[in-house]
C-alpha positions as CSV (number, residue, x, y, z in Angstrom):
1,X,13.9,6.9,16.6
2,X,13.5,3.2,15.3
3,X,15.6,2.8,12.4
4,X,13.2,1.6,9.3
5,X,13.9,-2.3,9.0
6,X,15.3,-1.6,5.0
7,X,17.8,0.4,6.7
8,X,18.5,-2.5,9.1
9,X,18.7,-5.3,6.0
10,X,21.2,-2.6,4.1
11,X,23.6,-2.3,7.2
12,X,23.4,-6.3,7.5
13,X,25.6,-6.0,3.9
14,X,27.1,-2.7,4.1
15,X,28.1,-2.0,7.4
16,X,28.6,1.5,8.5
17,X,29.5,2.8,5.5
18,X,28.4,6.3,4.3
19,X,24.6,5.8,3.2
20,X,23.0,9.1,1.7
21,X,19.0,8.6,2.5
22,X,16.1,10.6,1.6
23,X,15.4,12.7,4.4
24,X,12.0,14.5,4.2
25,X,10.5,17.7,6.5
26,X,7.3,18.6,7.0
27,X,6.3,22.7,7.9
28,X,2.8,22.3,8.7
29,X,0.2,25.7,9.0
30,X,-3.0,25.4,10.4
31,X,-6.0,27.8,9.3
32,X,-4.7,30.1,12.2
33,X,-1.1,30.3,11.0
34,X,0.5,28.3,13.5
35,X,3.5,26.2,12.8
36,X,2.8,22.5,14.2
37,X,6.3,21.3,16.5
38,X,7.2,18.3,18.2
39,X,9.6,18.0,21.6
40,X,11.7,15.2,20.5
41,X,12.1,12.3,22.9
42,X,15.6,11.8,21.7
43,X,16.8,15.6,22.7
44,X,14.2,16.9,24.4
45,X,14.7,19.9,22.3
46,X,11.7,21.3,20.1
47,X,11.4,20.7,16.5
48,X,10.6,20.4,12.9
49,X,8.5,16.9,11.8
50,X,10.5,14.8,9.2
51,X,11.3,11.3,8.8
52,X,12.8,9.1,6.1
53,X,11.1,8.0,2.7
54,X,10.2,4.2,2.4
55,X,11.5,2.5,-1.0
56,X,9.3,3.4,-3.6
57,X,7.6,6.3,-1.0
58,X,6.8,9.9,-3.1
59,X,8.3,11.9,-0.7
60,X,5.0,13.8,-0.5
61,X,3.6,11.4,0.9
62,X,6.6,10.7,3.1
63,X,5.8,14.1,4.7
64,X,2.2,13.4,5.2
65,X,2.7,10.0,6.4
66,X,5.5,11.5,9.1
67,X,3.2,14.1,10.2
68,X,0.0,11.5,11.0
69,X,2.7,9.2,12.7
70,X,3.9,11.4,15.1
71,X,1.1,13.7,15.7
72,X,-2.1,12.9,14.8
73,X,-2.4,15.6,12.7
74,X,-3.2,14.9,8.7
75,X,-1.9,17.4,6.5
76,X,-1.6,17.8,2.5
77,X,2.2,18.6,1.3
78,X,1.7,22.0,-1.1
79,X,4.7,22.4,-2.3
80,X,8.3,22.3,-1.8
81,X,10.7,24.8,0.1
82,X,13.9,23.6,0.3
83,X,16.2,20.7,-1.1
84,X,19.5,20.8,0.8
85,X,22.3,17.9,1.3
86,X,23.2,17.9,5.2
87,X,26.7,17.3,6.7
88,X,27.1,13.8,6.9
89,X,26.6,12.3,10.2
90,X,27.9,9.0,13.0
91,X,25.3,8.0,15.4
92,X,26.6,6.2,18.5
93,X,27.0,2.8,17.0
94,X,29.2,3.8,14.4
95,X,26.8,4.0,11.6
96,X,26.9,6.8,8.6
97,X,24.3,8.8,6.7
98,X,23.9,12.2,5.0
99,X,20.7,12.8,4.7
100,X,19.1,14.9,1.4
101,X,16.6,17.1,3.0
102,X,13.8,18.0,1.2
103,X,11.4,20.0,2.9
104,X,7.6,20.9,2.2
105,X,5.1,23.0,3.1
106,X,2.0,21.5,4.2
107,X,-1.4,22.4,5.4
108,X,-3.3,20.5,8.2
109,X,-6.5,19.1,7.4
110,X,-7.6,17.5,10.4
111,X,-7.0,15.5,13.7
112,X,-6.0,16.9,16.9
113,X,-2.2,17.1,17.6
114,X,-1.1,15.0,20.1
115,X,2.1,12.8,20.5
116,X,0.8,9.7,18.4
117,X,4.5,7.5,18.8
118,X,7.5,7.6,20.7
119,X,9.1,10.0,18.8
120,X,7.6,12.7,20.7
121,X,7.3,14.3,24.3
122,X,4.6,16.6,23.1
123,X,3.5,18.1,20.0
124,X,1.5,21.5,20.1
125,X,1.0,24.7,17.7
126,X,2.6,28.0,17.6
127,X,2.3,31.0,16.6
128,X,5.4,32.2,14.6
129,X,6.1,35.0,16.0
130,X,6.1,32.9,19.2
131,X,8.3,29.5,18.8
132,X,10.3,28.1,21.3
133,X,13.9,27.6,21.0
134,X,14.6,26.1,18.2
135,X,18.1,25.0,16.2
136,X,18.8,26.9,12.9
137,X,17.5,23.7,11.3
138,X,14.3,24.1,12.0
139,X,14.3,28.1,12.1
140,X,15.5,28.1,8.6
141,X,13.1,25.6,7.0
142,X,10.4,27.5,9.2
143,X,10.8,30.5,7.4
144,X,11.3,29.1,3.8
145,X,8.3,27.9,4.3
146,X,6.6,31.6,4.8
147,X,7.9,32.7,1.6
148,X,6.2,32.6,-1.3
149,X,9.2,32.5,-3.4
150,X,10.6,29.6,-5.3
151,X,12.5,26.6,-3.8
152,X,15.5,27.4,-2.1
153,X,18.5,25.3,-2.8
154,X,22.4,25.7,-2.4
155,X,23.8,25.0,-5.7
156,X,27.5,23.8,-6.0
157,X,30.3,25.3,-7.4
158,X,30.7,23.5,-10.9
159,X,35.1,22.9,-10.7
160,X,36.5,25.0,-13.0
161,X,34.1,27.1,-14.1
């Protein structure tokens, strides 16, 4: 994955210091009920579709904008399923981030999936009860997004109380 040039002009000052980014995914139904994937090119392992918010970026529109990039497919965010703060993590080069997840359902609205960057080794749909192997990271968002329930978040132990 490219890294967003604002991320690039904040590393030119900061380094590889712990930066906490919005990180946004996208659950995306069709009409038949299908979950919309994507084989990552990085992995090669089946997955979720998310990105990163640009400044000043609704992170609605984050997820709709990720989902056209990398599959073709528009979609309309509905609501949200899950707000979570991931483990922190050091890619290769020695950079930082913990990303804050927040993840939406959304309903496709047109196109034809297809891998639409490089991103992506393919992009199809699936039927739920029918995925391929997937991490618990995409499992779990996967079926907050089924629920009709309210968001789903993790709250923190307040010290002391």
């Amino acid at each position: 994955m490219a890294t967003p040039d604002f991320i690039r002009e904040i590393r030119a000052t900061a380094g590889h210091q712990l930066l906490l980014l919005p990180g946004i995914t996208a659950i995306v139904f069709d009409d038949e009920g299908r979950v919309l994937l994507g084989r990552r090119s990085d992995t090669g392992q089946w997955a979720v579709i998310g990105g990163i918010s640009e400044p000043g970026e609704e992170p609605a529109a984050t997820a709709e904008r990720e989902v056209y990039e990398e599959t073709a497919v528009h979609c309309v965010a509905e609501r949200v399923v899950l707000t979570q703060a991931l483990q922190p993590v050091q890619y290769d080069n020695g950079d930082r981030c913990q990303y804050l997840d927040i993840t939406f359902r959304c309903r496709a609205t047109g196109g034809e999936a297809r891998v639409n960057d490089d991103e992506s080794l393919e992009v199809a749909w699936f039927p739920v009860d029918s995925l391929p192997p997937l991490n618990e990271f995409s499992l779990f968002r996967i079926k907050q997004a089924l629920t009709d329930g309210p968001t789903w978040f993790e709250p923190t132990p307040v010290p002391g109380a």
